[in-house]
LUMBATOR-180511 format. One line per field, with one value per residue (C-alpha): x, y, z. Coordinates in Angstrom, 2 decimals, padded with zeros to 5 digits. Example, Ala and Ser with C-alpha at 12.3 -4.5 7.8 and 13.67 -1.06 7.14 Angstrom:
# residues 2
X: [012.30/013.67]
Y: [-004.50/-001.06]
Z: [007.80/007.14]
END
This chain:
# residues 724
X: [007.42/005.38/003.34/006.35/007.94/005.11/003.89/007.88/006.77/005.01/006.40/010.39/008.72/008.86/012.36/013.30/010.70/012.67/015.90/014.71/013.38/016.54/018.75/016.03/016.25/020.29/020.77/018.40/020.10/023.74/022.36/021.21/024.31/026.55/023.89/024.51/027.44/027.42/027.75/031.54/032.23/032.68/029.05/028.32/030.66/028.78/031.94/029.85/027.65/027.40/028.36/026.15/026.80/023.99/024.65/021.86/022.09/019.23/018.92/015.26/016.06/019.01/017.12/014.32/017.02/018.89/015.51/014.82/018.13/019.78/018.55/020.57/023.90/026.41/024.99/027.87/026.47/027.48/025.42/027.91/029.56/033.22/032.34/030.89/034.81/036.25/034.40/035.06/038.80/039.13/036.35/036.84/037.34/034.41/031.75/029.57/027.14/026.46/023.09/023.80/021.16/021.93/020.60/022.88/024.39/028.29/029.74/026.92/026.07/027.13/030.52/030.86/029.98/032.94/035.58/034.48/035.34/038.22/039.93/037.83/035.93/032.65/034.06/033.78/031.46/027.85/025.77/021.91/020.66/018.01/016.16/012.97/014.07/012.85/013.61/015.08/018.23/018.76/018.70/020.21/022.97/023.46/023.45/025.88/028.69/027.86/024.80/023.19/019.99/017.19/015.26/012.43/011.40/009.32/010.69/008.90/010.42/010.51/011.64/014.76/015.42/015.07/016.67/020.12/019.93/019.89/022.40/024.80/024.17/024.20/028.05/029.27/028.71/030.16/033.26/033.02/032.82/035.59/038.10/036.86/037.19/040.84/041.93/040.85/042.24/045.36/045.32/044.34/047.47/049.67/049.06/048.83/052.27/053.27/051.58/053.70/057.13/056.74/056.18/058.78/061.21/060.57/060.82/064.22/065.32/064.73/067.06/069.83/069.46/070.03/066.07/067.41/066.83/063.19/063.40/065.40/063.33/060.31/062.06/063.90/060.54/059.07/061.66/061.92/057.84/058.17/060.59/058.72/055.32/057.17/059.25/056.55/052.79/052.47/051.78/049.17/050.19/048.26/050.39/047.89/048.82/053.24/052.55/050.60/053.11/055.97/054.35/053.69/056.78/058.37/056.38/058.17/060.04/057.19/057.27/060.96/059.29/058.57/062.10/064.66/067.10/070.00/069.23/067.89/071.28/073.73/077.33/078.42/077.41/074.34/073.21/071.18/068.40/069.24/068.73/065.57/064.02/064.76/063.35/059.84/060.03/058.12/055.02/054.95/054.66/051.68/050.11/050.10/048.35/046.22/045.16/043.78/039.98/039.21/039.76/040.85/039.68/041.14/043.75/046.08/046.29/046.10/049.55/051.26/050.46/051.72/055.37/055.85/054.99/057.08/059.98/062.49/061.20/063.58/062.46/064.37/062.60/065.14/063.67/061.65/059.33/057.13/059.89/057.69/058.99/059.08/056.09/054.29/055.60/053.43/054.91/054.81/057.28/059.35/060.38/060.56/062.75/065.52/064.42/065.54/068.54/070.16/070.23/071.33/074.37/075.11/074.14/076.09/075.00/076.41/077.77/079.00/080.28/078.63/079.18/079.80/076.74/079.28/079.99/076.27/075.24/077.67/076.39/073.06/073.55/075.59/073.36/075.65/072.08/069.86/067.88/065.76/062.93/065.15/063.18/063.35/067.13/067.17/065.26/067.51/070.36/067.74/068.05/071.67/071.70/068.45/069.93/073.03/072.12/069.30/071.62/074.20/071.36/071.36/067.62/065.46/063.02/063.82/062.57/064.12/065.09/061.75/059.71/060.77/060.39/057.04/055.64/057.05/054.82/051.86/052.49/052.93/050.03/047.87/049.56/049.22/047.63/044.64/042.52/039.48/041.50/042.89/039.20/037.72/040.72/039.56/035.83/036.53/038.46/035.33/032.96/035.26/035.46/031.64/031.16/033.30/031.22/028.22/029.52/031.21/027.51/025.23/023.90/021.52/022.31/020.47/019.03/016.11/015.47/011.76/011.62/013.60/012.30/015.43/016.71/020.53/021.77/025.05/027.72/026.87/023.16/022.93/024.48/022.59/019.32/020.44/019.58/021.68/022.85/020.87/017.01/014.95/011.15/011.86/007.70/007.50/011.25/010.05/013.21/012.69/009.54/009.98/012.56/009.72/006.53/003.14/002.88/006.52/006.12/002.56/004.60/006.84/004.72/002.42/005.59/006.61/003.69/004.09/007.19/008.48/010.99/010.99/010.48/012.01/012.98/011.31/011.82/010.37/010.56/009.66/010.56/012.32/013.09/016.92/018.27/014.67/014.75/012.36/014.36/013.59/015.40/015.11/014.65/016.15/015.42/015.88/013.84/015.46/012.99/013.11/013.79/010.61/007.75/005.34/008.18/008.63/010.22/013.11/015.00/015.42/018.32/019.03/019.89/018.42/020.15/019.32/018.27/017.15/019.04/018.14/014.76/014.25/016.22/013.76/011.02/011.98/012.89/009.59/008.23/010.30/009.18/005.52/006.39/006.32/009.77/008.92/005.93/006.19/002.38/001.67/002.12/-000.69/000.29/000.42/-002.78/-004.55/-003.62/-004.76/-007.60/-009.14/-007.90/-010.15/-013.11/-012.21/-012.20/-015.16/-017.06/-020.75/-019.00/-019.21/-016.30/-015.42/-012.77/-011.74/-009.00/-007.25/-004.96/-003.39/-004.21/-002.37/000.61/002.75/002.46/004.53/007.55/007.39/007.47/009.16/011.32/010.91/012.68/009.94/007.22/007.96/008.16/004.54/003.91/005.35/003.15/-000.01/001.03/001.91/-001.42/-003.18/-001.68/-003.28/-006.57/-007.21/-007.51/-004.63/-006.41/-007.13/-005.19/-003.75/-001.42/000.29/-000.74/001.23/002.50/000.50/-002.37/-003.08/-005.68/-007.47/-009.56/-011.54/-014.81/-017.34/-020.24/-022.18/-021.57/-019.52/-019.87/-018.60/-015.24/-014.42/-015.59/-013.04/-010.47/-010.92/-010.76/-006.85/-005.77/-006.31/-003.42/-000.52/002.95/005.93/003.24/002.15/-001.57/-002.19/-005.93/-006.88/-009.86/-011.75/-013.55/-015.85/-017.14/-019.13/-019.00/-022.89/-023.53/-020.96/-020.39/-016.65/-014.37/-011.25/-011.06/-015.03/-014.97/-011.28/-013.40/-015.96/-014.29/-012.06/-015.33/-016.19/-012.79/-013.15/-016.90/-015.09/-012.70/-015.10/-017.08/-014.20/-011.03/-010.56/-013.96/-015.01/-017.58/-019.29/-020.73/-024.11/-026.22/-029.36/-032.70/-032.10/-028.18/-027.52/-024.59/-025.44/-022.11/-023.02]
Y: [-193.37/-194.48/-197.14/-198.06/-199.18/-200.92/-202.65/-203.78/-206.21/-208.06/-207.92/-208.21/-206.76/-203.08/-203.26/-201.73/-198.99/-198.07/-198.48/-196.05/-193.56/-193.35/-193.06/-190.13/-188.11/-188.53/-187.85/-184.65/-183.38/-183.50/-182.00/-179.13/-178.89/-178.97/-176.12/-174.44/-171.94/-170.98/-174.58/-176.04/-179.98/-179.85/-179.32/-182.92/-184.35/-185.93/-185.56/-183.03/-185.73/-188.01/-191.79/-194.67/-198.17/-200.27/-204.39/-206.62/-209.51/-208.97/-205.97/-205.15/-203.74/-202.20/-200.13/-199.26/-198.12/-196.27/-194.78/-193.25/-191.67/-191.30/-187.58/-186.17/-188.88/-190.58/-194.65/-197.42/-201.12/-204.25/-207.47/-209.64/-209.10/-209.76/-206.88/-205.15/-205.59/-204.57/-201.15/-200.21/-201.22/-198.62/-196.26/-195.40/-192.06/-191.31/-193.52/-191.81/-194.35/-198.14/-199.59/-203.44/-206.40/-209.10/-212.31/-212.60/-215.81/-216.35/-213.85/-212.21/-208.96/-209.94/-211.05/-207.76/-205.90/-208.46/-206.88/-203.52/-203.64/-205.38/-202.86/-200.10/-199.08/-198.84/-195.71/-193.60/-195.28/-195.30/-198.62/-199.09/-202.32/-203.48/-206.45/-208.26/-210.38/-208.19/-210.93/-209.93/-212.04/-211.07/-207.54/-207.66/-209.34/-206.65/-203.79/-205.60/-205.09/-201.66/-200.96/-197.49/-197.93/-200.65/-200.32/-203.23/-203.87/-203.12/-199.83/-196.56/-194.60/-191.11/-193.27/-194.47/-191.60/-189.24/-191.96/-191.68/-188.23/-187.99/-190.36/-188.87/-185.22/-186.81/-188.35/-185.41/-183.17/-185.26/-185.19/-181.43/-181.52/-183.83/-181.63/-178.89/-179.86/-181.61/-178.93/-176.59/-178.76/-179.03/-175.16/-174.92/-176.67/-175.19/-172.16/-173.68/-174.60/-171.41/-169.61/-172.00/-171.26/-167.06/-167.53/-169.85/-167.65/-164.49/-166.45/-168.03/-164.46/-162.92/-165.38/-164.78/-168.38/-170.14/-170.46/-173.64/-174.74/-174.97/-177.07/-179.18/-179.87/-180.69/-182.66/-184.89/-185.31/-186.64/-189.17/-189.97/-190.52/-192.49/-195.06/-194.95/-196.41/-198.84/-200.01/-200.03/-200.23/-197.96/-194.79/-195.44/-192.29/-191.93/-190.77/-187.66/-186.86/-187.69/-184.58/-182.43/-182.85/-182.43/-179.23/-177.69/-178.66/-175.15/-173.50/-175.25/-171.91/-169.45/-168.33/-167.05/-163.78/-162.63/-163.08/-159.81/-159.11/-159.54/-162.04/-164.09/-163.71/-163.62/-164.77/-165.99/-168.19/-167.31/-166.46/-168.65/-165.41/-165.27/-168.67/-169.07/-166.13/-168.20/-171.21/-168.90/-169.28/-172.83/-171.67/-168.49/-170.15/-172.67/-169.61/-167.68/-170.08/-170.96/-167.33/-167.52/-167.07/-169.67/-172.90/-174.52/-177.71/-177.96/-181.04/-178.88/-176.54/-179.22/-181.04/-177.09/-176.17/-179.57/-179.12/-175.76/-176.64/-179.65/-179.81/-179.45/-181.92/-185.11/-188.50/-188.73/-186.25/-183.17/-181.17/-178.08/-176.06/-179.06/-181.77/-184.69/-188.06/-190.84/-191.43/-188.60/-186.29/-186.49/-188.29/-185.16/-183.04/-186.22/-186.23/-182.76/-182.13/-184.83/-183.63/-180.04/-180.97/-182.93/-179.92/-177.54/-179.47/-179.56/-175.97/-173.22/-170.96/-167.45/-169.08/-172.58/-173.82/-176.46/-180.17/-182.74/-185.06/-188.28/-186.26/-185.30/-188.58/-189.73/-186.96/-187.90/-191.70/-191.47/-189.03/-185.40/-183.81/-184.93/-188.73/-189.42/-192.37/-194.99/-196.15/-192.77/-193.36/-196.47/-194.79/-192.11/-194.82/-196.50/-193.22/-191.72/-192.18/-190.66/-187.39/-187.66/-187.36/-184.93/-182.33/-182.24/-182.60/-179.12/-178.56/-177.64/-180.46/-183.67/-187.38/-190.90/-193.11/-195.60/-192.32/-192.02/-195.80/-195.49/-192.46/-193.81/-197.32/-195.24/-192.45/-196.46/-197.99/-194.79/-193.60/-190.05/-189.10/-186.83/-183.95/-186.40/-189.88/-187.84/-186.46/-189.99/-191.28/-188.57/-189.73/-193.16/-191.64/-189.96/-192.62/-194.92/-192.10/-191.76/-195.54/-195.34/-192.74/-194.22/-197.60/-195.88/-193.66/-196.66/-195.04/-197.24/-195.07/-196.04/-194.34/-196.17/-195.66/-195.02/-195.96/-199.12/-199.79/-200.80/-200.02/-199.92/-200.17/-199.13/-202.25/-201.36/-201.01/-204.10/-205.90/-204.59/-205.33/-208.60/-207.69/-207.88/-204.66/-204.47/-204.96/-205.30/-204.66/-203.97/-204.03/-207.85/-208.76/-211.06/-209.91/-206.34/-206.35/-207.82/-204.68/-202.66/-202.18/-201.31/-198.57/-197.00/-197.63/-196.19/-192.93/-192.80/-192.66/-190.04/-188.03/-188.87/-187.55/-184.61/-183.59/-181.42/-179.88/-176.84/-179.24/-182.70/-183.32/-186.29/-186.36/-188.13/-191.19/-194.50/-197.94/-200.79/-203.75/-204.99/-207.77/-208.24/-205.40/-202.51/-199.09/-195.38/-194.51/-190.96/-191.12/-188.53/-188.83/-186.16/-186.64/-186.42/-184.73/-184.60/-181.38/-181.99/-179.36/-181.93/-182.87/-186.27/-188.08/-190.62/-191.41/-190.36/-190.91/-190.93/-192.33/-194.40/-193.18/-194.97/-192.15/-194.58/-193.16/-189.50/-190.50/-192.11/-189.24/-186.61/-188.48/-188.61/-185.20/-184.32/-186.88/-184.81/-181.33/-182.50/-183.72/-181.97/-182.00/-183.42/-185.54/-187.21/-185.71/-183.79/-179.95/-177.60/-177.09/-180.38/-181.26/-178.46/-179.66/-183.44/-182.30/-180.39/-183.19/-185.70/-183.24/-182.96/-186.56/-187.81/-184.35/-186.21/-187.93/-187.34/-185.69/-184.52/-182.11/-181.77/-179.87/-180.49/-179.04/-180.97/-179.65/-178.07/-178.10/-175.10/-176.59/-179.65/-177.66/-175.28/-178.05/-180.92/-179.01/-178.51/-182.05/-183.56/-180.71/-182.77/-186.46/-185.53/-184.15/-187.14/-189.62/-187.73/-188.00/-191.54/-192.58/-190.70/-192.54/-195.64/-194.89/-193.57/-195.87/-195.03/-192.94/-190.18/-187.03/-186.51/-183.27/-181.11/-177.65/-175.19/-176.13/-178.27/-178.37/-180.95/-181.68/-185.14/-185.27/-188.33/-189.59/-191.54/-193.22/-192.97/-193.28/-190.55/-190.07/-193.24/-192.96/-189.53/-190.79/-193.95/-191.89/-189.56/-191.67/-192.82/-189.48/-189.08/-191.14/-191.27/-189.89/-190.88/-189.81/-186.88/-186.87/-186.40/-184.38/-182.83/-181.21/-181.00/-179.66/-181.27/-179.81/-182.00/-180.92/-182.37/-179.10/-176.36/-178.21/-178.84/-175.92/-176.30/-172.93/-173.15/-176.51/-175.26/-172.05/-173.75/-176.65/-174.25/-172.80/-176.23/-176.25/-173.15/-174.04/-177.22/-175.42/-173.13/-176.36/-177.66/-179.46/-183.36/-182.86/-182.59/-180.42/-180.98/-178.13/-177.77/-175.31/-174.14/-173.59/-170.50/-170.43/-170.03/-172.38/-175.49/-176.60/-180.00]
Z: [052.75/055.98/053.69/051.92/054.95/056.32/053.01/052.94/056.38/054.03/050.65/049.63/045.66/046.92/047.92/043.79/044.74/048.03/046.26/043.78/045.63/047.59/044.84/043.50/046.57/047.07/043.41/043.09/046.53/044.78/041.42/043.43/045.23/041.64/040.07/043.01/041.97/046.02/046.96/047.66/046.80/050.88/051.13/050.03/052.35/055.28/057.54/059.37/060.83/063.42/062.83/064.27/063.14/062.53/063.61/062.83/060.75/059.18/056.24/056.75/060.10/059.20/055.98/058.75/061.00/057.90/056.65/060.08/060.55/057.27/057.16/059.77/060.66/058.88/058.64/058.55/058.48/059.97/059.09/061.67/065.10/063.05/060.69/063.67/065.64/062.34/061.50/065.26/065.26/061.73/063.08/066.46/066.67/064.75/065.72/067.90/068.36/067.91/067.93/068.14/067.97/070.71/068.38/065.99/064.11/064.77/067.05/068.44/070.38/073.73/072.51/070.51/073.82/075.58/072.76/073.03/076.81/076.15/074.12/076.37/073.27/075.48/077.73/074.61/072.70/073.59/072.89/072.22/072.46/069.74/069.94/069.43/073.05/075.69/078.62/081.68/081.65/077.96/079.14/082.53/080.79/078.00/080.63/083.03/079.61/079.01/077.15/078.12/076.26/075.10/072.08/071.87/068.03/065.89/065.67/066.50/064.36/066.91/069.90/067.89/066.23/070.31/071.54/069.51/068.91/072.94/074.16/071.26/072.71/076.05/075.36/073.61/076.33/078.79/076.83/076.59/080.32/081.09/078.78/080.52/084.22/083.56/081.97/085.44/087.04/085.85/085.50/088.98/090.42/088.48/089.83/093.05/092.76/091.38/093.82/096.90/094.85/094.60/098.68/099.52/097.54/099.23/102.29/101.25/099.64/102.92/104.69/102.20/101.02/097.35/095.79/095.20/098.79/098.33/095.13/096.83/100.01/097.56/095.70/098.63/100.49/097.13/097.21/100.74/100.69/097.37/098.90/102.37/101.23/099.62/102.60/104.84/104.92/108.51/106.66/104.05/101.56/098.23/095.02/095.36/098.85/098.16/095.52/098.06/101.02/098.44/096.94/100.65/102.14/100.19/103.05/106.20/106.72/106.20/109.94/109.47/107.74/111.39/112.31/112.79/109.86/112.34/113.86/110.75/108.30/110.84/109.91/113.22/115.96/117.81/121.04/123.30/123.41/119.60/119.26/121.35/118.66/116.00/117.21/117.33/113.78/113.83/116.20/114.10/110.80/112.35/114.06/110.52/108.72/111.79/111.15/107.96/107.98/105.57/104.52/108.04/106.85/104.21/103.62/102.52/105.16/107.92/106.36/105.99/109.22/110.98/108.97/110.11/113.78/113.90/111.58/114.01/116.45/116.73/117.10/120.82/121.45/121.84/119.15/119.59/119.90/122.26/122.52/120.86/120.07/118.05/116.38/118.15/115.63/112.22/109.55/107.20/109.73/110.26/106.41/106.00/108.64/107.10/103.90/105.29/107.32/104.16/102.19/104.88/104.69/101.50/100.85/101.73/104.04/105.84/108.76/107.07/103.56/101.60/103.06/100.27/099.84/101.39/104.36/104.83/104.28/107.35/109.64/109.69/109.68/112.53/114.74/114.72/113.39/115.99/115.93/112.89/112.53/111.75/108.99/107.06/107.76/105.79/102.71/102.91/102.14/099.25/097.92/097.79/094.01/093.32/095.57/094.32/090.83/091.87/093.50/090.91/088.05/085.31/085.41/088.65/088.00/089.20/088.17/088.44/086.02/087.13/086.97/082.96/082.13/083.71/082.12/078.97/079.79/080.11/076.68/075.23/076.22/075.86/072.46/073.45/076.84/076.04/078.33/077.79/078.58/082.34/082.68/082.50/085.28/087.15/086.95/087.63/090.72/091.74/091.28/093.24/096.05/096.01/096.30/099.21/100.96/100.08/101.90/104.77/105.20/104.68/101.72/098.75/095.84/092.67/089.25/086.92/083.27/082.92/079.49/079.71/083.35/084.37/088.10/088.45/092.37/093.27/094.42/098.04/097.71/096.14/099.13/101.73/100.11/098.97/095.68/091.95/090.68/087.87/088.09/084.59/085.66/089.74/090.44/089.13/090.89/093.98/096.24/095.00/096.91/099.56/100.91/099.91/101.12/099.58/101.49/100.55/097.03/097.36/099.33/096.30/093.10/094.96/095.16/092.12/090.50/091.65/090.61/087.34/085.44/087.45/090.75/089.98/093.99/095.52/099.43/102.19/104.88/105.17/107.36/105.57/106.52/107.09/108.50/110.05/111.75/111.04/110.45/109.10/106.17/103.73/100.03/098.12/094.53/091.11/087.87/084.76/081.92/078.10/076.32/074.62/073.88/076.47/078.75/079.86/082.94/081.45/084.30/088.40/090.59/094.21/097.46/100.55/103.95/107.66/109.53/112.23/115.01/114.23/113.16/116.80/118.67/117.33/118.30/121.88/121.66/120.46/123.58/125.73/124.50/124.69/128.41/131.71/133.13/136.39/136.13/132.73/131.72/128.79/129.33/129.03/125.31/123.87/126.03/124.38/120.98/121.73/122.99/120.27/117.84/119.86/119.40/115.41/115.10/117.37/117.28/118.73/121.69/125.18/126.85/130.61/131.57/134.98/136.89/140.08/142.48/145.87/148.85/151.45/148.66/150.22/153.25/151.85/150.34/153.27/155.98/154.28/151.04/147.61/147.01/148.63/147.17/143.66/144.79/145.78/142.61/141.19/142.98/142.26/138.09/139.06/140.36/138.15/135.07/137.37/137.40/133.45/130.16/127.75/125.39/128.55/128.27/131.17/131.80/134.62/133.63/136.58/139.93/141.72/138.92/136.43/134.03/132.86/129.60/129.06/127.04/128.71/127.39/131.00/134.55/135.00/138.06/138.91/136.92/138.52/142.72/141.45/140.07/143.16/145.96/144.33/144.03/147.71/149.47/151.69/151.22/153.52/156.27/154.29/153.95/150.20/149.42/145.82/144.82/141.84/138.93/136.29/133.34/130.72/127.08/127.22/129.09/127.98/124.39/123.60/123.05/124.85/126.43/127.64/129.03/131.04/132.42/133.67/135.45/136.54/138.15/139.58/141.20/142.90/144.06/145.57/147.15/149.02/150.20/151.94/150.60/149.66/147.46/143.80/141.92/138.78/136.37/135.51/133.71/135.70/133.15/132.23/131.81/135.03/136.77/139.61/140.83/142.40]
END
């Protein structure tokens, strides 16, 4: 069959011979299946498999294509983008792929690609491009309407056949996914709900109250938000937060559980004292929650605990239990509270009857129930039908007349609203949501197709690089390069190299240039491998992040932990650790260590302070910093000692009788002396603790000569030590 094909390239006289043998095999396989008293007339059905529709005008490629996939899906063919539009239009529940050639005469693949978003056929149906063009704009173009693949002809028969198999696979178990996760969804806030109601009740049962009362709040804060957004753009609600304030309003009595019976269903008037317990009822219900060891941060539990605090504050501020008003009182509380008061009117209770909804209507407008946010006030007039008809409705579930006619424009347009259709709304919401984090955290998020080299940047990545979206061949792309470096592409292939199934995380930083500025950012890629038996890297996604600002902070915290408090110098430990470093690298050089101490230094703090103990501290570091070449370690190692490493080439006397001579100086008519210690790695060789001992040896020799002098080390023949 291999030679068949290729001998076809070049000769249109063995299409009979392919013709035959396919009828052959196709025919032999159905005798077997009629001899085959097992076998059903279902068996030969080919409903089982996959669909993939072939487009390419011309039928060579399309038998190649056939040939190399015929074995295990369903083939339909399309020789022209109309026939294409057509097979979709009667097929598209059952295509599960398209492989569509771009070059085509009439309507060609681009303009199919235009249709298929059009009538949103691409969301569910996956497209591989196939095409002798391999240019950049040809490609660019065809990814930019949808395509999630390129195939370059001539075929390799294993690529195409990997390639569909994989993106088919890849497609159904994103589906799979999506019906899953809606559907836990949807189960999860039902019980949710549920879960709100069975609480509410018990609280309303306790307090001798209709379970009505609850449904009613929820429902009257739906509408009141509903109508609020609309009026006014000061409280930017989503249609997902309306439905979580409306579902946790049911809980704006919760803190009336820790209330006393007799107090709580009492028929008559009550007390002031009585009345002061039952106003307890709104800190107790915040401080219940509150209480709750987990999810504090949690939106929901925010909003539930800010409508039991506050839903008896009034906007003029003579509510309880803090007095807040006007706007000071969350917007959640505010409509709860009318929301609350509207139905304690026209409910009946132990110690009232039932107002009718007119008369409730005129209380509140006209300020007997305390002040309300006059705008609230004004959607509670918008409303009076939609209460009206939703107190004296027969069912406990309540939706307007606009609420039908649009559900019923959506069942229209959708012709029956499906798990995978919400799950897909759902993942549009999420990639929306994560392109707004991305843009509010600075973040370049971006994925690349190995095979296809192709390097997709998300909307805000692509604007802060300057850069399109959608980069065929990024390592030849001019403006591609010039964000980055050698060097951090360089960083990025070694990690990349290194990485595996079992470890596919690439990490590290780099500087980039923005806006000409040089910043740190972190890369945080994945690798995506095949499932075959050699696996192979097809894709990697991540994200870009400025960690400038941290970067630069932890570098001056590591200055600062390197540092001496007081003086600026090194500390003994990072002095140490330069030191030897200098040794590794320049092992043959010559090196002097020398120690000093100041003079007299007790006599300083004891006559003058500790205050002015350090600024002489201070000026010693400062002059010594004077007197050395930048690449001299220089480091306070204990009170008033300090340390100096330095190479020298010769002369070294010299640099430490100059170096000397500045130490000793005047402070605010405080004589300044030190005294000091050399040791030469020439003579003791250059291990840090050796060299310290024996200048440290020096320093002591000086010190018995007489202060305000310096010592230097020297071996005697023999071994024996000349301190000189």
């Amino acid at each position: 069959r291999a030679i068949l094909l290729r001998l076809f390239y070049f000769s249109n006289a063995l299409l009979p011979l392919l013709l035959l043998e396919s009828f052959f095999k196709k025919n032999v396989f159905y005798c077997i299946l009629i001899l085959n008293n097992e076998g059903k007339l279902d068996d030969m059905k080919t409903n089982d498999k996959k669909k993939i529709l072939i487009v390419d005008d011309s039928e060579m490629n399309r038998m190649i294509l056939t040939d190399i996939l015929e074995e295990n899906f369903e083939i339909l063919e399309a020789d022209c983008g109309e026939q294409a539009i057509k097979l979709l239009k009667e097929e598209t529940v059952s295509i599960s792929l398209v492989l569509l050639d771009i070059v085509m005469p009439g309507m060609d693949g681009f303009e199919v690609l235009k249709v298929m978003n059009q009538n949103h056929w691409i969301e569910t149906i996956p497209v591989v491009m196939i095409s002798a063009e391999n240019s950049p704009a040809y490609i660019e173009k065809a990814y930019e309407l949808g395509v999630t693949d390129f195939i370059s002809r001539p075929f390799d028969s294993s690529i195409v056949y990997r390639r569909a198999n994989n993106t088919i696979r890849l497609y159904e178990k994103q589906r799979r996914l999506e019906d899953m996760v809606t559907d836990q969804v949807y189960e999860n806030e039902k019980r949710s709900n549920l879960m709100v109601a069975i609480l509410s009740h018990i609280v309303e049962f306790r307090n001798g109250e209709s379970g009505l009362h609850v449904l009613h709040v929820q429902s009257l804060t739906e509408i009141l938000l509903k109508k609020l957004i609309k009026r006014t753009h000061r409280y930017p609600l989503t249609s997902s937060q309306i439905s979580l304030i409306s579902m946790i309003s049911a809980l704006h009595d919760i803190g009336k559980i820790g209330i006393p019976d007799h107090i709580l269903n009492k028929p008559g008037r009550l007390t002031d004292e009585e009345f002061n317990i039952m106003k307890t009822h709104t800190t107790l219900g915040a401080s219940m929650l509150k209480d709750i060891p987990f999810y504090e941060d949690e939106e929901l539990m925010k909003i539930a605990i800010e409508i039991c605090y506050y839903h008896h504050e009034r906007y003029d501020g003579k509510g309880y239990p803090l007095g807040l008003k006007g706007e000071d009182i969350p917007i959640t509380a505010q409509v709860v509270s009318l929301a609350d008061v509207y139905d304690a009117l026209t409910s009946e209770r132990v110690y009232k009857k039932a107002y009718s909804h007119e008369k409730a209507m005129d209380m509140i407008l006209h300020g007997e129930c305390g002040v309300f946010n006059p705008i609230l006030l004004e959607c509670l007039k918008d409303s009076e039908n939609d209460i009206h008809e939703m107190m004296n409705g027969n069912t406990l579930s309540y939706m307007t007349d606009q609420d039908v006619g649009n559900l019923s424009e959506v069942i229209d347009y959708h012709d029956g609203f499906s798990a995978s259709e919400r799950a897909l709304e759902l993942l549009e919401y999420e990639k929306k949501k994560n392109e707004f984090f991305a843009m509010m955290s600075q973040e370049i998020q971006f994925e690349c197709s190995v095979e296809s080299n192709v390097l997709i940047l998300s909307d805000h990545g692509a604007k802060v690089l300057g850069l399109p979206e959608v980069i065929v061949e990024p390592l030849k792309n001019e403006k591609f390069l010039a964000c980055f470096d050698d060097m951090m592409l360089q960083q990025f292939y070694e990690h990349f190299d290194k990485t595996t199934p079992e470890q596919p995380v690439i990490q590290f930083e780099f500087e980039m240039m923005l806006n000409h500025e040089k910043r740190w950012h972190r890369m945080i890629a994945q690798t995506i491998w095949s499932h075959d038996k050699v696996p192979v890297c097809t894709k990697f996604f991540g994200k870009i992040t400025d960690i400038h600002r941290e970067y630069m902070e932890l570098s001056d915290l590591r200055v600062k932990s390197s540092q001496d408090g007081l003086t600026r110098l090194y500390n003994r430990e990072t002095a140490q650790q330069l030191i030897k470093e200098k040794v590794l690298k320049h092992p043959h050089h010559l090196f002097a260590f020398i120690i000093m101490d100041v003079d007299d230094f007790k006599l300083a703090n004891d006559q003058y302070g500790h205050i002015f103990g350090d600024e002489v501290l201070c000026c010693v570091a400062d002059r010594l910093l004077q007197s050395i070449r930048s690449d001299d370690i220089a480091a306070r190692i204990g009170g008033d000692e300090f340390l100096l490493f330095l190479e020298y080439k010769s002369s070294l006397e010299m640099i430490v009788d100059r170096i000397f001579h500045v130490l000793n100086t005047t402070y605010k008519d405080f004589d300044i002396s030190v005294s000091m210690g050399v040791s030469k790695s020439e003579d003791v060789g250059t291990d840090f603790q050796t060299m310290y001992q024996y200048a440290d040896e020096a320093l002591y020799q000086s010190k018995n000569q007489g202060k305000k002098s310096y010592c230097f080390y020297q071996l005697k023949e023999g071994g024996q030590n000349d301190d000189s």
